[in-house]
C-alpha positions in Angstrom: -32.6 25.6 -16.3 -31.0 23.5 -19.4 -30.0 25.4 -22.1 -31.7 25.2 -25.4 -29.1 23.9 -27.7 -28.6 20.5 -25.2 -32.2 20.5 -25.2 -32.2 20.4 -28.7 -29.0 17.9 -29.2 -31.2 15.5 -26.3 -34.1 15.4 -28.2 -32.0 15.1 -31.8 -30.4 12.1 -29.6 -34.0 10.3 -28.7 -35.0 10.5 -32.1 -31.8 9.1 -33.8 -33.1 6.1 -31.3 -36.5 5.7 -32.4 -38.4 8.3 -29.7 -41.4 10.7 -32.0 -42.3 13.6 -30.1 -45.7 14.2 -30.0 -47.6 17.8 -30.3 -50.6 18.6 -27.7 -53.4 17.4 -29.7 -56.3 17.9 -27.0 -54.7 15.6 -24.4 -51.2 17.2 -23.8 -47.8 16.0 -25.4 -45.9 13.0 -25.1 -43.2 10.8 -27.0 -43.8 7.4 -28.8 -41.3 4.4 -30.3 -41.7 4.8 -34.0 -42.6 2.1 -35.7 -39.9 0.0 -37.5 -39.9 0.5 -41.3 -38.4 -2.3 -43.1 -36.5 -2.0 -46.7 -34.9 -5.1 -48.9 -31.1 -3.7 -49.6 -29.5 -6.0 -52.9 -26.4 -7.5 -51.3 -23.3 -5.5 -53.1 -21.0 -7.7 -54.7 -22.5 -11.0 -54.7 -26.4 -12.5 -54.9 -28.8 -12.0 -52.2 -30.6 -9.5 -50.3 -30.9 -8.6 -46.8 -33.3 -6.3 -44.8 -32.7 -3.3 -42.9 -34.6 -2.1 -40.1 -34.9 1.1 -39.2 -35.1 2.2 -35.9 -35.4 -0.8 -33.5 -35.9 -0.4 -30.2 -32.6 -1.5 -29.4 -30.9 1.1 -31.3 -31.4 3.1 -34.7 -30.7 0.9 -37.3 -29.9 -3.5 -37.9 -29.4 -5.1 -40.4 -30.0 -9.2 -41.3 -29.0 -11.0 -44.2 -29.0 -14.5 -46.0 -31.5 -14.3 -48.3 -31.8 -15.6 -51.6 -34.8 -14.0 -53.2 -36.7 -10.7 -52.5 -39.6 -13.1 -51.8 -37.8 -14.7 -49.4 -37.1 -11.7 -47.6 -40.5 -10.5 -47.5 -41.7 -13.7 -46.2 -39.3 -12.9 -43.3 -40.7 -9.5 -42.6 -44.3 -9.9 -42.9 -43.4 -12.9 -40.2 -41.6 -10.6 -38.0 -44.3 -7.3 -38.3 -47.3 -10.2 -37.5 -45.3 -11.4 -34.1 -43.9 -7.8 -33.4 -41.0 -9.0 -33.1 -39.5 -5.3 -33.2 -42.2 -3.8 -31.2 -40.6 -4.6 -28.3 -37.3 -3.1 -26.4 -34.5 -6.3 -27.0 -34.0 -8.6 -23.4 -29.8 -8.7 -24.2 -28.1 -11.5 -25.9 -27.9 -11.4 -30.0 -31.0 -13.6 -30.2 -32.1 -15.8 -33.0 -34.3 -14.0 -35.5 -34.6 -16.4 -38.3 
């Protein structure tokens, strides 16, 4: 039988990744992927913005930049939460996510 505290540092693991635990609610527990939340960072020490997403479900945090405006960036999210782009577990390679 596992020990409490590495259950406990296991599930603090799965949810540094992006995994909710869910409570019985009628139909038994279960775990989820939380959804991505996305926020538009200033860049520090020059013009621009880029956007950090938070988790992925590649890992717990990216980040992608180049963007001149704040509207520019939001353009890019609202494109990327419409294809759900970040809904879905990463098939290797860096990828092209302009």
């Amino acid at each position: 039988m596992p020990h409490a505290n590495n259950l406990a540092a296991i599930q603090r693991a799965l949810e540094a990744a992006g995994v909710e635990f869910i409570a019985e609610n009628g139909g038994g527990p279960g775990v989820r992927l939380r959804r991505p939340t996305f926020e538009i960072v200033p860049m520090k020490g020059g013009p621009g913005f880029y956007v950090r997403v938070t988790p992925v479900s590649y890992g717990p945090e990216t980040q992608f930049s180049d963007f001149a405006t704040e509207a520019e960036a939001q353009d890019w999210i609202e494109k990327h939460k419409k294809a759900g782009t970040f809904d879905q577990p990463r098939k290797g390679g860096s990828g092209d996510l302009s």
